[in-house]
C-alpha positions in Angstrom: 8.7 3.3 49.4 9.1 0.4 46.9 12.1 -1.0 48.4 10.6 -0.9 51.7 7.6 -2.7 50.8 9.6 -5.4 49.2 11.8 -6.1 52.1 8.9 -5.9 54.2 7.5 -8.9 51.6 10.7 -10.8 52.3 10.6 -11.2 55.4 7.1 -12.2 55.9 7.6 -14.7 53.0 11.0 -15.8 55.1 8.7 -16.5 58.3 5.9 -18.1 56.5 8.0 -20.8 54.8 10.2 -21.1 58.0 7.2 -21.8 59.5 6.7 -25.0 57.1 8.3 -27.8 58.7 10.0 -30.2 55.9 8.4 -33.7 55.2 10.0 -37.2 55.3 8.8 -39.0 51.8 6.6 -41.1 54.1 4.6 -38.2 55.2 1.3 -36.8 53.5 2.0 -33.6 51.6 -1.9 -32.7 51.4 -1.9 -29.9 53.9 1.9 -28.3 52.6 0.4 -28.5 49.4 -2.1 -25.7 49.8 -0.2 -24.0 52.2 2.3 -23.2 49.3 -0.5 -22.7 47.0 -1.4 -19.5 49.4 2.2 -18.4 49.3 2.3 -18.5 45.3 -0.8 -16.6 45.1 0.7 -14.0 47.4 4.4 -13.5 46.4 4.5 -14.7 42.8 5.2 -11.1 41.5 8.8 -11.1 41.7 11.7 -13.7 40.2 13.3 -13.5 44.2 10.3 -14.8 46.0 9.0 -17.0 43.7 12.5 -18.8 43.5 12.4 -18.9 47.3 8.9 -20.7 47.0 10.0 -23.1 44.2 13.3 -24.1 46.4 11.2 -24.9 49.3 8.5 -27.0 47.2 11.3 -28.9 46.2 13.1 -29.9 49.8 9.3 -30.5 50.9 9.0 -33.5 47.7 5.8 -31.8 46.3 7.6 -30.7 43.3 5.9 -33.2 40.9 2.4 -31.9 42.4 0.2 -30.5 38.8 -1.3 -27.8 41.0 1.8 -26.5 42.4 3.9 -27.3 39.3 0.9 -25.3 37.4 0.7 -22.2 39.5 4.7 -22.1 39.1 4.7 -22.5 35.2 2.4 -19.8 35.5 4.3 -17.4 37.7 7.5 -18.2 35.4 6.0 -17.5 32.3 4.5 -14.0 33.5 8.1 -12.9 34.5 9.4 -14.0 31.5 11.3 -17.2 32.3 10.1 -19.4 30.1 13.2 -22.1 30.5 12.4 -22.3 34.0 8.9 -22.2 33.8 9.5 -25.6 31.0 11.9 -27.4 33.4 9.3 -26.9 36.1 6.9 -28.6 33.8 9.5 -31.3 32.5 9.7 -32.4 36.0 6.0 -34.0 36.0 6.3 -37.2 34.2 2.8 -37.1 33.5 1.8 -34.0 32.8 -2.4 -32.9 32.6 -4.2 -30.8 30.9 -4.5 -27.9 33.2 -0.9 -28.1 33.3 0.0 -28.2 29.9 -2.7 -25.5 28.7 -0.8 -23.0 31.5 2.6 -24.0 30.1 1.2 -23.0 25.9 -0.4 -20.1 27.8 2.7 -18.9 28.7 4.2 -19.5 25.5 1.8 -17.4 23.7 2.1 -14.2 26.0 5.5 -14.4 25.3 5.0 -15.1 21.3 6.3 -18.1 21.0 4.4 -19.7 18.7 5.8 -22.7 17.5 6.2 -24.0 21.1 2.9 -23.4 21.1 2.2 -26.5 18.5 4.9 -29.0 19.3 3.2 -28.7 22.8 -0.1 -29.2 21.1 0.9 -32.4 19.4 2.5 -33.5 22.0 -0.7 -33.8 24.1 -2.0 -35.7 20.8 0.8 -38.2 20.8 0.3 -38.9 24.6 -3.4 -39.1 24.6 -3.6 -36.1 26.5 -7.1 -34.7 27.2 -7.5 -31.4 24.7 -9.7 -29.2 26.3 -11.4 -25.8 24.5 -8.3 -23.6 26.3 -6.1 -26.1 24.5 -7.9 -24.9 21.3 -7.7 -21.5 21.9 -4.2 -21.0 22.7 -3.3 -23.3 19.6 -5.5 -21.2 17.4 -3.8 -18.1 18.8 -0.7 -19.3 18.0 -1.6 -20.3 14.5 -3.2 -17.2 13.7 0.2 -15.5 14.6 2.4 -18.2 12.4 -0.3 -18.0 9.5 -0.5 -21.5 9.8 -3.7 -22.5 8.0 -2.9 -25.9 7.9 -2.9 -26.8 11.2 -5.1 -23.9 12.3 -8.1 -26.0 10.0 -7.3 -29.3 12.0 -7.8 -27.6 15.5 -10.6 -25.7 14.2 -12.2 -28.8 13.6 -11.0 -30.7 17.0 -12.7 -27.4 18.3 -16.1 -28.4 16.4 -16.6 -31.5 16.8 -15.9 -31.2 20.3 -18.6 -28.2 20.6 -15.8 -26.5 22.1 -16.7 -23.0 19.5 -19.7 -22.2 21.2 -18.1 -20.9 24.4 -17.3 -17.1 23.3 -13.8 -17.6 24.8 -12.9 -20.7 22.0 -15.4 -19.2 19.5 -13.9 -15.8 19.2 -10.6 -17.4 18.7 -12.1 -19.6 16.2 -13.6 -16.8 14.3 -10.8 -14.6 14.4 -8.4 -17.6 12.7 -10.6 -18.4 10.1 -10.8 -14.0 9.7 -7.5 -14.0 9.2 -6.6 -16.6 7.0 -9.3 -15.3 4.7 -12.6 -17.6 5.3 -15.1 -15.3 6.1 -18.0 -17.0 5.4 -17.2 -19.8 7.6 -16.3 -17.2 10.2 -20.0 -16.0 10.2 -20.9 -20.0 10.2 -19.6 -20.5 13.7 -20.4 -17.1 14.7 -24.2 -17.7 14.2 -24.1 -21.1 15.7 -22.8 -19.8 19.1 -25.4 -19.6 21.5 -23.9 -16.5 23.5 -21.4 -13.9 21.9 -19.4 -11.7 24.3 -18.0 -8.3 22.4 -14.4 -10.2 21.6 -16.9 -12.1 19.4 -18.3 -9.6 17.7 -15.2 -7.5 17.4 -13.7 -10.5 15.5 -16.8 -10.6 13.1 -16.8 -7.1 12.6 -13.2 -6.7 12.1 -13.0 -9.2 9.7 -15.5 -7.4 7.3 -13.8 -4.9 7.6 -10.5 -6.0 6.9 -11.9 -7.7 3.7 -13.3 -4.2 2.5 -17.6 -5.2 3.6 -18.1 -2.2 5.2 -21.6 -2.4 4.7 -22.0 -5.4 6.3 -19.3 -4.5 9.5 -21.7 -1.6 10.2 -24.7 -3.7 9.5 -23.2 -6.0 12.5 -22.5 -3.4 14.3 -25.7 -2.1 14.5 -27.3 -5.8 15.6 -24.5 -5.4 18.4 -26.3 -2.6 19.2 -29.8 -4.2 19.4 -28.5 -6.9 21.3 -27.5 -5.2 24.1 -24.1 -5.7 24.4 -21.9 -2.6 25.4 -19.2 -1.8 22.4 -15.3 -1.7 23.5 -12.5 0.7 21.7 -12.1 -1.8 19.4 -15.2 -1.9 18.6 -15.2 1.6 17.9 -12.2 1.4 16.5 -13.4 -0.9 13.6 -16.0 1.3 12.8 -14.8 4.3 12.5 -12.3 2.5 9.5 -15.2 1.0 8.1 -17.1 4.5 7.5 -13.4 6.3 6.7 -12.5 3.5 3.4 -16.2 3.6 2.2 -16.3 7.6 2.7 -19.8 7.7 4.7 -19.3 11.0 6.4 -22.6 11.5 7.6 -22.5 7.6 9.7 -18.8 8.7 10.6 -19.7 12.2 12.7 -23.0 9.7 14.3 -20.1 7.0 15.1 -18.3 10.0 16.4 -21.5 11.0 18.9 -21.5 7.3 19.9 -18.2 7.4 21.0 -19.0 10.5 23.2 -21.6 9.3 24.7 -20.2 5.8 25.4 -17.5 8.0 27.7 -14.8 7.0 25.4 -13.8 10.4 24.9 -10.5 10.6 26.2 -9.3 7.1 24.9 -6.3 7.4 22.6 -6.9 4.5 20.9 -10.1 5.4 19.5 -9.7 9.1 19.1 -7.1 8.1 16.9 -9.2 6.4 14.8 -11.3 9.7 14.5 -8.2 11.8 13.3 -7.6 8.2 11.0 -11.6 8.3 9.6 -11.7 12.3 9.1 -8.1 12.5 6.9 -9.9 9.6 4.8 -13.0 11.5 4.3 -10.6 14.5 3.6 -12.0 16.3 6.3 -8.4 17.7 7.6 -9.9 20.7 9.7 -12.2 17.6 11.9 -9.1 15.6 11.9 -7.0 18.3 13.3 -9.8 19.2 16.1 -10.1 16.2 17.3 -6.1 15.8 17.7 -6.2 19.0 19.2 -8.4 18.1 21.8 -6.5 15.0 23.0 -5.7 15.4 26.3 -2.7 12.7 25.6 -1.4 11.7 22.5 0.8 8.5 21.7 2.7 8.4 18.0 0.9 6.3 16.7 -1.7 9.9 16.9 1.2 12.2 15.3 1.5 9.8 13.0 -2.3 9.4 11.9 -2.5 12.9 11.6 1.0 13.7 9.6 -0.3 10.7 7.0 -3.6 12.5 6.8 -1.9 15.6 5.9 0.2 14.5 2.8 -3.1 12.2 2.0 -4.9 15.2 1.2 -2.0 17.1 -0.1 -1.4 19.3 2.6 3.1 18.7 2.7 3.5 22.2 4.5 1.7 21.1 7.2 2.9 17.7 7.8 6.3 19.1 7.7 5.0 22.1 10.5 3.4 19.1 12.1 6.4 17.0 12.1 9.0 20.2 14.3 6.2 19.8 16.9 6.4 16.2 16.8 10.3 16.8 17.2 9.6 19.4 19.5 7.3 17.3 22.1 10.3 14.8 23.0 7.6 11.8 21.9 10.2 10.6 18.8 9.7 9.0 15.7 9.6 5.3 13.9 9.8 4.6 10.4 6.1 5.1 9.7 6.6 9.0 10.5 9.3 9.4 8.1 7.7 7.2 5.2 4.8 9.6 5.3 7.2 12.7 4.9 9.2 11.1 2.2 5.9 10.2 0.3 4.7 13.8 0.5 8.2 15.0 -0.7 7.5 12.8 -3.6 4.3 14.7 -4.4 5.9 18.1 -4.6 9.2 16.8 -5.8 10.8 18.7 -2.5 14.1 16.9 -3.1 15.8 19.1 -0.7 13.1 18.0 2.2 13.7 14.3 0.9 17.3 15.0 1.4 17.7 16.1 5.1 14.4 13.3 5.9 17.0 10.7 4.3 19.6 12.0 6.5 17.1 11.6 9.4 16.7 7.9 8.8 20.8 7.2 8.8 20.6 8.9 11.7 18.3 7.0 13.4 19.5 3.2 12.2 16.0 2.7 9.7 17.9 2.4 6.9 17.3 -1.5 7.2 13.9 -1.0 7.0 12.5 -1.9 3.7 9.3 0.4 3.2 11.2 3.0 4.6 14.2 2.6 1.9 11.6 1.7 -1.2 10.2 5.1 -0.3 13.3 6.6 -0.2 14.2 5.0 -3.7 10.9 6.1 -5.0 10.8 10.0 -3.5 14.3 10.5 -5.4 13.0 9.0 -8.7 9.9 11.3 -8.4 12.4 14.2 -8.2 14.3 13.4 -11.0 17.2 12.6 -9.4 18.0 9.0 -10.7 21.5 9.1 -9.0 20.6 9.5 -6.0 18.1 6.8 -5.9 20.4 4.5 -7.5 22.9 5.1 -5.0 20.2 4.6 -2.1 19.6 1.3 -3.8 22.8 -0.1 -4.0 23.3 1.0 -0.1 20.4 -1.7 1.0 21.7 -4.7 2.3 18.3 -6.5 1.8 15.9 -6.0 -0.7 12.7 -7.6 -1.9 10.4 -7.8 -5.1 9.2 -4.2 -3.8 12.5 -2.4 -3.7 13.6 -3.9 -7.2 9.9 -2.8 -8.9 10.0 1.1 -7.5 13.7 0.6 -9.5 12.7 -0.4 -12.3 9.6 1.6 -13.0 11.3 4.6 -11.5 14.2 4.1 -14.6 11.5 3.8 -17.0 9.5 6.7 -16.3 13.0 9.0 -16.0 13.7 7.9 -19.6 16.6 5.3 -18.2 14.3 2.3 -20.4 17.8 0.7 -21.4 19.0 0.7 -17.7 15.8 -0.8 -16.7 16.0 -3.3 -18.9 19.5 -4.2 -17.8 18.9 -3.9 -14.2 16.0 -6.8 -14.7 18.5 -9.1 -15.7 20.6 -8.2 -12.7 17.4 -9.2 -10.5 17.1 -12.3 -12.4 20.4 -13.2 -11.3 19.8 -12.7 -7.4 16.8 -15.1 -8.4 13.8 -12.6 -7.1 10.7 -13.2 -8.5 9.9 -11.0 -11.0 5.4 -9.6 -9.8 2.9 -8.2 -12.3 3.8 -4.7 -11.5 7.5 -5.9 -12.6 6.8 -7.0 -15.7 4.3 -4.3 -16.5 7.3 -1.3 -16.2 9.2 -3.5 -18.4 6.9 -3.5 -20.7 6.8 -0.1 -21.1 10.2 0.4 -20.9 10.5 -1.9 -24.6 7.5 0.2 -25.8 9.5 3.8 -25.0 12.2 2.0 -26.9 10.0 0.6 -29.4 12.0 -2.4 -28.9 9.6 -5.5 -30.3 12.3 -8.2 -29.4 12.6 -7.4 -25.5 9.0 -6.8 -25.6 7.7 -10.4 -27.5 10.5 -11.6 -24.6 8.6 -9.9 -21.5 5.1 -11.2 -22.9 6.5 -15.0 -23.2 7.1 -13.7 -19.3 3.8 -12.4 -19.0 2.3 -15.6 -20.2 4.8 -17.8 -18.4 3.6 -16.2 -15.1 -0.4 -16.3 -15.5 -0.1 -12.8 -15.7 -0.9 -12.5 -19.4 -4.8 -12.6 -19.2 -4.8 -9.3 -16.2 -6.9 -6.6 -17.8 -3.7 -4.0 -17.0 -1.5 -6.1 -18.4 -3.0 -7.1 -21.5 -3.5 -2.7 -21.8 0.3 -2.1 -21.4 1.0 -4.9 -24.1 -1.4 -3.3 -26.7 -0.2 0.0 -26.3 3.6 -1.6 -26.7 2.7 -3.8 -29.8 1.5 -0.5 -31.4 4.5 2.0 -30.6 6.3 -1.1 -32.0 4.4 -0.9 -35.4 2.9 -3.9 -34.6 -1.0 -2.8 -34.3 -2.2 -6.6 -35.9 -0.9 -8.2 -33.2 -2.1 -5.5 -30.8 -5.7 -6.3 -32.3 -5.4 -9.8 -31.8 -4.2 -9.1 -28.0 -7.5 -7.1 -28.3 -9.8 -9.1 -29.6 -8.5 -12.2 -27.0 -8.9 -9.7 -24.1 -12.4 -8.4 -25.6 -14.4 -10.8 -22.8 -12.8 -8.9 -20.3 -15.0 -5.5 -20.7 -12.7 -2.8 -19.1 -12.2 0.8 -20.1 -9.0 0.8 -19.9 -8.5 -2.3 -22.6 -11.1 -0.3 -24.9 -8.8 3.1 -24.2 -4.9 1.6 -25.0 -7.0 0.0 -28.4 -8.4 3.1 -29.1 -4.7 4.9 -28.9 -3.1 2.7 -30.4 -5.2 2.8 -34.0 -4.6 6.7 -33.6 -1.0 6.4 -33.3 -1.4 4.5 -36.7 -3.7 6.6 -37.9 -6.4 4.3 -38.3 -9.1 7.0 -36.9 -11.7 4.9 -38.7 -10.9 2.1 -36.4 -10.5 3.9 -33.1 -14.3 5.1 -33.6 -15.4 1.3 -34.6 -13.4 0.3 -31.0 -15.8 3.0 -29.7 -19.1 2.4 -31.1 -18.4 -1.3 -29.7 -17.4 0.2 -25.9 -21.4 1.8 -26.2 -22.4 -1.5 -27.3 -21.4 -3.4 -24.7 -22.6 -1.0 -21.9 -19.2 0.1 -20.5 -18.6 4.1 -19.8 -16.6 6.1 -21.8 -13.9 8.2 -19.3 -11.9 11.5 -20.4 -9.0 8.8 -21.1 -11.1 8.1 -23.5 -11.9 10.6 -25.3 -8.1 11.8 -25.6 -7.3 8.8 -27.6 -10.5 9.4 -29.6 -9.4 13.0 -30.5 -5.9 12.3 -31.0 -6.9 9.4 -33.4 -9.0 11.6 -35.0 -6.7 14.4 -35.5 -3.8 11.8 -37.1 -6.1 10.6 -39.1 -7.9 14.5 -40.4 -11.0 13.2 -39.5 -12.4 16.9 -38.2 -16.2 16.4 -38.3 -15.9 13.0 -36.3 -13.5 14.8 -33.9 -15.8 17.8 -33.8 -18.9 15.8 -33.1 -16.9 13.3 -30.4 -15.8 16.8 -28.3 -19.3 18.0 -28.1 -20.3 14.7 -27.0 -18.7 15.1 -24.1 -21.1 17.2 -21.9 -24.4 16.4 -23.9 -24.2 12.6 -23.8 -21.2 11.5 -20.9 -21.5 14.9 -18.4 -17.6 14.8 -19.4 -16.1 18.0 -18.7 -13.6 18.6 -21.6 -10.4 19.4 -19.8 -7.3 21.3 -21.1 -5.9 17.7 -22.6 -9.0 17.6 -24.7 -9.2 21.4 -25.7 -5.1 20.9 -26.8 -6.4 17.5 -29.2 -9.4 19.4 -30.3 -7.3 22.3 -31.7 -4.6 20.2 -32.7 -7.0 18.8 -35.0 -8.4 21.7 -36.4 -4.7 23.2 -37.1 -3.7 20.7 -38.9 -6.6 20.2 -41.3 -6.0 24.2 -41.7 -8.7 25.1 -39.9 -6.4 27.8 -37.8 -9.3 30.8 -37.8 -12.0 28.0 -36.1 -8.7 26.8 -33.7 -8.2 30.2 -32.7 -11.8 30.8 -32.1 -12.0 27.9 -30.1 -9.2 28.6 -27.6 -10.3 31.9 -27.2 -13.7 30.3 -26.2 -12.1 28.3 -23.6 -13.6 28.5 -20.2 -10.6 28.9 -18.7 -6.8 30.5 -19.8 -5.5 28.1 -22.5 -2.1 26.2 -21.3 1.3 25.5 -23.2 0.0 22.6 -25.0 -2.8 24.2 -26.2 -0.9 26.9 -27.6 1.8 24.7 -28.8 -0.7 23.1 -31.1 -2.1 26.3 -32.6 1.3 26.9 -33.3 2.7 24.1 -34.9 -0.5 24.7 -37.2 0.7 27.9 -37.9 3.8 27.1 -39.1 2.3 24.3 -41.4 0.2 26.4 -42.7 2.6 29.2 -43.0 0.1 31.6 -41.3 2.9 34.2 -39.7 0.9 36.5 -38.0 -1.1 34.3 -35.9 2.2 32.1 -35.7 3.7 35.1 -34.0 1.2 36.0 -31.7 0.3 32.4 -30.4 4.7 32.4 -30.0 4.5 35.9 -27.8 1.8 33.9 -25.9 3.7 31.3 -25.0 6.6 32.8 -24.3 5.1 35.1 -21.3 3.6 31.3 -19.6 7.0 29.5 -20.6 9.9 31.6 -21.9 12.4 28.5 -20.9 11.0 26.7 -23.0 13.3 25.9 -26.3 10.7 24.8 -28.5 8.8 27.6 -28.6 11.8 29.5 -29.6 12.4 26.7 -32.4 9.2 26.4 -33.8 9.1 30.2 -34.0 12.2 30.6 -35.8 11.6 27.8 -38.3 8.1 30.1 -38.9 10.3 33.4 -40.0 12.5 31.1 -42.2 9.7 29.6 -44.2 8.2 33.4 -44.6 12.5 34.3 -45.7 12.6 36.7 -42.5 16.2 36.1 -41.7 16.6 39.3 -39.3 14.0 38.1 -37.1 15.6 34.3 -37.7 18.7 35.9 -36.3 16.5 37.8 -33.3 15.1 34.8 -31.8 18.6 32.7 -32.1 20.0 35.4 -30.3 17.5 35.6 -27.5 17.9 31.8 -27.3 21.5 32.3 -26.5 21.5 35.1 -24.0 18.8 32.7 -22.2 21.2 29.9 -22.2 18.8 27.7 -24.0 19.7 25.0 -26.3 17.9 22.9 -28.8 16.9 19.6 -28.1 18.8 16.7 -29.7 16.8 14.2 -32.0 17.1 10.4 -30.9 16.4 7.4 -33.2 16.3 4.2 -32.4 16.0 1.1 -34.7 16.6 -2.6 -34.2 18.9 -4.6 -36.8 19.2 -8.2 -36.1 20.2 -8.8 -32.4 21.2 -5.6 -31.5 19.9 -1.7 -30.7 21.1 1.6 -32.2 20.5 4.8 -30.6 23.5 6.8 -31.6 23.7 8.6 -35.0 27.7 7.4 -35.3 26.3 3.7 -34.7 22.9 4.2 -36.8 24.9 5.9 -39.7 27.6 2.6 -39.2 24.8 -0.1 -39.2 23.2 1.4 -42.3 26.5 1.6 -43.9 26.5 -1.9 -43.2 23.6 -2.7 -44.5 
């Protein structure tokens, strides 16, 4: 029926411009000139009839007309010829406005932006008359370069010209200065406009939004409301984030009822943003009902709901969700897979992550970079640092990103050294090292208590203006004190002290226990309540282990029941395990044991393990041996336990039962772990006991 209808559309076409006689150059081209015009507004649909047009504009000498030469940039530039649709304007030696505005028109359908602006200062240069579409397409296109520079200069042609206060230059106006981050003079021009369309106001809102003013989006939303003017999708759309990111559940399901009754209940778009808002409020079970009920669904809908899944933990799920997602024939992109992969990293399902890595070879992502820092990431998380490292080295491109998830995930798999050296290498490819960078080296020298490397990363730090960040300055306290360092981690301290964070207060705190310097840790304390700042369970963790390295039992005692009565602190199992640590090793094993059995809920490993490393200090076997058969039943795998227990029955000369649990350790296949020392001498590192016992020899 198509193919009919266009031949059908030939031949009228064929008889019409028959039908046009051709001119001499003497002869007025007025009435040909609007006789084409009709024919371009009837058959300029298709590349064939709008070629046939063109051809006969030109034979006829009307070809340098602006109104023809406009309609046929236009009709170029929908279809996609753009070349053509350039040479048609090239042609006019004198090109208008209405003409050049059509020609950046079709630039920016087609995304070509900086044709856009060499088009735009081109009409400057040839004292062209810039009109307010002139400013809005020029806007658009600077918006999509992020060209700020220029984007200011038009902004203010647009001004002075009162150009901003027709909605259709204003809302491009606003939605530049949105974007490039100038809010406030967004809501400047906004208010000056005498009438706002809902484009406007979606741009105002929107950019609350995307700065994180949620109050004041839905504030603006609400004076939408009272104006009378009719919200769109995107409207909606914006919302609906605005009430998921600030967690108002309540103003999300009345959003929701709007939507309803605004009839944009079967809009995939916006329903979308529903399964989007209820995953963020962690309301999976709304999220799902709503996806559910979608008559049609696009991916970008599979994919809001599979992200909301591993958000809230729910990895089964996503993976059941992602076989119907298979299943439906819709597909995949890169954003479905990054979400699996991330919730594989959760659970440490490296046998998922596997085959979902497999998936992405398959499908040609791997040159997608979030997809393979993900991938890096998900192996790291499930301790499989080959595997990562050999995903690395496969990327042909990498950024900043991909060479941070390396390093910290070397660090945190006890691969410090390898991090260290794998800096360097980044060095080298000169890619500018971020704060998250240099913060994972930092621990990394700390885990090595390597003071060199870690003076080195601070000049880095300092180097960098990162130095002075509250979570840097935290990382470089806690690495001056594994170093032995703690004065210079208290001058660090007492630099940083204008800063007022927790977390500054918490790594100072730790790091006078490590020394034990419990005395201290409590001054750093009493100053935290002095300065108004809340005490977190972080906190009281350091407090209690300072405590317990220093056999400060009382303090520790009263700090614990501080908790509840003067923070509404829950003490969790970390705090129990310092508590009775504590008590065990000031002897107090009768009150420890009390106090576990006391526990509001079943005592875990480390709690245990505590109790019994008291035990054996304090050579108290038969507890030592009950607290060991305790363990055992939650971790017999464990080769600690086995250790500690043995080294109990050697102190009390019980060699049979010595023997016993040896004997049980090798039908289990367990092993004890090796010791590791580390020192520094001079310029170099040993971590071997052949190369420590050689260095000290040396020495």
């Amino acid at each position: 029926m198509g193919n009919v209808d266009s031949i059908v559309k030939s031949r009228i076409l064929s008889r019409l411009i028959y039908n046009v006689a051709p001119l001499t150059t003497c002869q007025q081209p007025l009435p040909i000139k609007y006789n084409f015009s009709s024919l371009l507004n009837q058959f300029s649909n298709t590349l064939i009839h709008l070629s046939s047009i063109h051809t006969q504009i030109i034979r006829n000498w009307v070809f340098d007309d602006h109104f023809l030469a406009t309609k046929l940039v236009k009709g170029y530039s929908d279809l996609g010829f753009l070349t053509v649709a350039r040479h048609v304007f090239d042609q006019c030696s004198h090109p208008e406005t209405i003409l050049c505005n059509a020609m950046m028109a079709g630039y920016v359908r087609n995304r070509q932006y900086a044709e856009v602006l060499h088009l735009f200062k081109m009409m400057g240069s040839c004292d062209i008359e810039i009109s307010g579409y002139t400013c809005n397409f020029a806007l658009k296109a600077c918006t999509g370069l992020l060209d700020n520079e220029i984007g200011m200069e038009i902004v203010r042609i647009a001004v002075e010209n009162g150009f901003h206060l027709h909605p259709y230059v204003g809302s491009s106006v606003i939605n530049f200065l949105v974007k490039s981050g100038n809010l406030d003079d967004a809501r400047v021009v906004f208010n000056q406009m005498p009438e706002r369309d809902v484009v406007c106001w979606n741009s105002i809102i929107g950019g609350y939004v995307h700065e994180g003013h949620f109050k004041e989006a839905i504030r603006m939303f609400l004076e939408m409301i009272g104006c009378g003017i009719r919200p769109s999708p995107v409207t909606m759309a914006s919302i609906l984030k605005a009430c998921g990111e600030s967690g108002l559940a309540k103003l999300g399901r009345c959003v929701h009822g709007c939507v309803l009754a605004l009839d944009m209940g079967n809009d995939v778009f916006v329903l979308t943003s529903l399964v989007d808002m209820y995953s963020n409020l962690g309301d999976t079970g709304s999220a799902t009902l709503v996806f559910n009920s979608m008559s049609s669904r696009n991916l970008v809908s599979w994919n809001a709901l599979i992200s909301g899944y591993v958000q809230n933990g729910m990895i089964p799920e996503s993976l059941a969700l992602f076989n119907r997602l298979v299943q439906s024939g819709i597909g995949l992109d890169s954003g479905t897979l990054v979400s699996l992969i991330q919730g594989c990293s959760q659970t440490s399902n490296l046998e998922n992550g596997k085959i979902l890595h497999a998936c992405v070879i398959r499908k040609g992502f791997e040159s997608n970079l979030v997809l393979s820092t993900t991938i890096v990431d998900m192996y790291f998380k499930c301790g499989a640092a080959n595997q990562a490292t050999t995903a690395f080295r496969r990327m042909e491109k990498r950024n900043v990103i991909t060479w941070t998830s390396m390093l910290v995930g070397l660090s945190q798999n006890g691969y410090a050294v390898d991090a260290l050296i794998l800096f360097y290498q980044m060095q080298e490819e000169s890619v500018s090292a971020n704060s998250v960078t240099l913060v994972s080296l930092v621990h990394c020298c700390a885990n090595l208590g390597s003071l060199k490397k870690g003076k080195s990363v601070h000049a880095h730090l300092i180097r960098h203006f990162y130095a002075y960040d509250v979570v840097n300055m935290s990382a470089l306290i806690d690495m001056y004190a594994k170093c032995g360092k703690i004065h210079y981690a208290e001058k660090l301290f007492n630099n940083g002290f204008s800063l007022k964070d927790d977390i500054l207060y918490n790594s100072m705190i730790m790091g006078y226990g490590m020394h034990g310097h419990g005395h201290h840790a409590i001054g750093v304390y009493d100053r935290m309540m002095e300065e108004g700042l809340r005490p977190n369970q972080t906190t009281f963790v350091s407090l209690l282990t300072a405590c317990s390295h220093s056999g400060l039992v009382e303090e520790g005692k009263a700090l614990f029941s501080s908790m509840e009565r003067g923070h509404n602190i829950k003490p969790s199992d970390k705090h129990y395990a310092c508590l009775v640590d504590l008590l065990s090793r000031a002897g107090h094993l009768e009150e420890a044991n009390a106090l576990v059995k006391q526990m509001p809920f079943e005592p875990s490993s480390s709690v245990l393990e505590a109790l019994l490393s008291g035990c054996r200090t304090h050579k108290n076997i038969n507890m030592g041996i009950q607290v060991a058969d305790k363990l055992l039943s939650l971790d017999y795998l464990n080769s600690g336990i086995y250790i500690m227990l043995s080294n109990i029955y050697a102190e009390a000369r019980r060699w049979d039962s010595v023997n016993y649990v040896r004997g049980l350790m090798r039908i289990r296949g367990l092993k004890k772990t090796p010791a590791y020392s580390l020192i520094e001498a001079g310029n170099q590192e040993y971590g071997k006991r052949t190369k420590y016992n050689a260095i000290i020899r040396g020495v």
